[in-house]
C-alpha positions in Angstrom: 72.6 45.1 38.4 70.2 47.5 40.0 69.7 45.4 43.2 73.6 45.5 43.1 73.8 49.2 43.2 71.1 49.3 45.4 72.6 47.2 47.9 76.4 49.0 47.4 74.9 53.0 48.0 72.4 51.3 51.2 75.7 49.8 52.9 77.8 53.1 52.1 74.7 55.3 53.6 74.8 53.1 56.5 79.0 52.8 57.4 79.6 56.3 55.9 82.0 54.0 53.5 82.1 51.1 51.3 82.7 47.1 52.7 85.0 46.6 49.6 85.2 42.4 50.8 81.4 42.5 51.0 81.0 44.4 47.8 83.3 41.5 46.1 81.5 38.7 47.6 78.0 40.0 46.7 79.2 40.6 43.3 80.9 37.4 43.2 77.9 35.2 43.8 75.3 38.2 41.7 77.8 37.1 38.8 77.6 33.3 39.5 74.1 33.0 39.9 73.7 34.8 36.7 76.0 32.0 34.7 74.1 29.9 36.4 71.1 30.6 35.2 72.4 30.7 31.7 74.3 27.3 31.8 70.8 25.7 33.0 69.5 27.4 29.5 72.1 26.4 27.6 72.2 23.1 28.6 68.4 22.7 28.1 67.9 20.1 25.5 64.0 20.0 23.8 62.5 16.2 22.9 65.0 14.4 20.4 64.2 13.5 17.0 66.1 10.1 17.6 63.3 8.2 19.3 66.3 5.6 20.2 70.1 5.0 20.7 72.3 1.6 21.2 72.3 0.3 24.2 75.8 -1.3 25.7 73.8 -4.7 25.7 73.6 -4.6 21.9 69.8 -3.8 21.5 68.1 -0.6 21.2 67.5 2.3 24.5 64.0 3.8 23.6 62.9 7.5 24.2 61.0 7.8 27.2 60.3 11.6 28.3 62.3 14.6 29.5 64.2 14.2 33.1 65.6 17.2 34.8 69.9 16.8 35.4 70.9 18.6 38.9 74.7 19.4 38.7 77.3 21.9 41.0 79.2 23.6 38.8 81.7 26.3 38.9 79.1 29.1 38.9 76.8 27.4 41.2 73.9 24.6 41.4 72.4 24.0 37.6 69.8 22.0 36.0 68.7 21.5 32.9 66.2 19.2 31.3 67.7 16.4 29.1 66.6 12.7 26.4 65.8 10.0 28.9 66.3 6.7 27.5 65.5 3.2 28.6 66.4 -0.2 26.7 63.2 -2.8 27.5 65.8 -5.5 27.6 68.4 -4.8 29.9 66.9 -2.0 31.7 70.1 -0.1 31.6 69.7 4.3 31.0 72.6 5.5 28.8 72.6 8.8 28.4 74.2 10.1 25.5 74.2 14.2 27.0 75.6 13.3 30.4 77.8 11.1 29.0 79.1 14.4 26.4 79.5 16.6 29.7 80.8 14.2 31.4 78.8 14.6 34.6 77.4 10.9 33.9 76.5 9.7 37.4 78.5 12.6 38.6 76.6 15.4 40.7 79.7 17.4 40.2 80.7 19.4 36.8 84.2 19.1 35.9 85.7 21.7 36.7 84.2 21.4 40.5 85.8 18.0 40.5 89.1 19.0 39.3 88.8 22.2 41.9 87.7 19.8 44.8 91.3 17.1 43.6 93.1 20.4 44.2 92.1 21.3 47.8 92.0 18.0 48.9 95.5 16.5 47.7 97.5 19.3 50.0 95.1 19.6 53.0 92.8 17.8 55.5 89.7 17.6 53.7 87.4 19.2 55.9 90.4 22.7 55.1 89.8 21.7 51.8 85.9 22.1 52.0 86.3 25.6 53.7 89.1 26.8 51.1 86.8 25.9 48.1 83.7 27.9 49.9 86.2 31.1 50.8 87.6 30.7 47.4 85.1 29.4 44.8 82.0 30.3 47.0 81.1 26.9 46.4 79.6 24.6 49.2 80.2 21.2 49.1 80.7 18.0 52.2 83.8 17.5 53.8 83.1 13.3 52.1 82.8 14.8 48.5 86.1 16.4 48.5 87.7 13.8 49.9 85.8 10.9 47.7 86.9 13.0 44.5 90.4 13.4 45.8 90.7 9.7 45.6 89.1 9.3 42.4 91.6 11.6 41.1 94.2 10.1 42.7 93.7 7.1 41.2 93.9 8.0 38.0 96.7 9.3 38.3 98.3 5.9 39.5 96.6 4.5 36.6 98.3 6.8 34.1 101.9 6.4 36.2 101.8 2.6 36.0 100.3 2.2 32.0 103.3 4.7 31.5 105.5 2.4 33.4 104.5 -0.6 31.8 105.2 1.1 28.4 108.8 1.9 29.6 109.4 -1.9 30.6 107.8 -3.4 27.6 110.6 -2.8 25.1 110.6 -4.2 21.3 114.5 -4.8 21.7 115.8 -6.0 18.9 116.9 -9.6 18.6 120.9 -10.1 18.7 122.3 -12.0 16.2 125.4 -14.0 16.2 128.1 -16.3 18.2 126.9 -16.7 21.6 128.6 -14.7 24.3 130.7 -15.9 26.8 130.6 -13.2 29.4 128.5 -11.0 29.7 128.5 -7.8 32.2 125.7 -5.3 32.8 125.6 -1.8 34.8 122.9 -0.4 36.5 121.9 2.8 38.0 119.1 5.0 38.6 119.0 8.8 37.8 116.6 11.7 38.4 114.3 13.0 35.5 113.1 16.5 35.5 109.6 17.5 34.7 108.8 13.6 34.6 106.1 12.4 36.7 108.4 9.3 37.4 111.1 11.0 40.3 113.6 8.3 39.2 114.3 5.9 36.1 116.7 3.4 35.7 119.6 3.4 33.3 120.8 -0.6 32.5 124.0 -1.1 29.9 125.4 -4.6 29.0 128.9 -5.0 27.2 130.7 -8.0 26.3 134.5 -7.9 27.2 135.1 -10.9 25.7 137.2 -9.7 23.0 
């Protein structure tokens, strides 16, 4: 905060009047490398007490030391020190604390992921790279916005279809009696607001046998 001050009276001496978008951005990124700092504390994690965890293969990921987790996150670069574990059998690392933050093989928090899906899905990437360093003051590759914008994007087609396939995959009920001569169906397809699906199908069957 002092440096802050510091910096704010040295550029008014200087102009003869405050740089209100230079104060902003100066105490934009004072702020973030403050939470910074604190997330990489909070995050910290000391030696575990459990010595091992499962492992996906079905035996036993043992302890090994202390590795240090580098991650972009909304207030900046973090890192914090986190359990290492290795299973003798398959070799495989799970990592139960990346895992819970869900940054597992992720250099990106979160948040920065869902921030970098935004910019990206209405712009040319490389826009969406500057707009998330005017915006966010974060600084990120033109391929990483454009690599998470996928990802995103295809789980959201994921999602749409699963919810599809649950539309289409109806416990009808089984008829029951004389068999019908005739039978006529209708179809049509109608809009349906705040759906994700822009259009569903309506289908009716009647019997004008009678």
């Amino acid at each position: 905060m002092k440096r802050l001050t510091e910096k704010i009276f040295a550029d008014r001496r200087k102009a003869g009047r405050i740089d209100l978008e230079a104060v902003e951005m100066f105490v934009r990124d004072s702020l973030h490398r403050t939470g910074a700092a604190a997330l990489s504390h909070l995050l910290k994690e000391d030696p575990p007490e459990q010595r091992a965890i499962p492992c996906s293969c079905g035996h036993s990921a043992h302890y090994k030391e202390l590795r240090s987790k580098p991650v972009l996150t909304v207030v900046g670069p973090v890192e914090f020190q986190r359990p290492y574990y290795v299973c003798a059998q398959c070799h495989h690392a799970p990592n139960p604390t990346d895992a819970a933050l869900g940054v597992e093989r992720q250099e990106f928090s979160p948040g920065v992921r869902r921030m970098m899906a935004v910019v990206g899905s209405g712009s040319p990437f490389d826009l969406g790279r500057e707009q998330l360093e005017l915006l966010a003051g974060l600084h990120v590759s033109t391929k990483s916005v454009e690599r998470q914008a996928e990802q995103i994007g295809a789980e959201i087609m994921r999602l749409e279809q699963a919810e599809i396939q649950r539309s289409v995959q109806l416990e009808l009920p089984i008829p029951v009696g004389p068999p019908i001569p005739i039978l006529y169906v209708e179809i049509d397809g109608t809009g349906i607001r705040g759906s994700r699906l822009n259009r569903a199908s309506a289908v009716a069957s009647f019997d004008v046998s009678f």
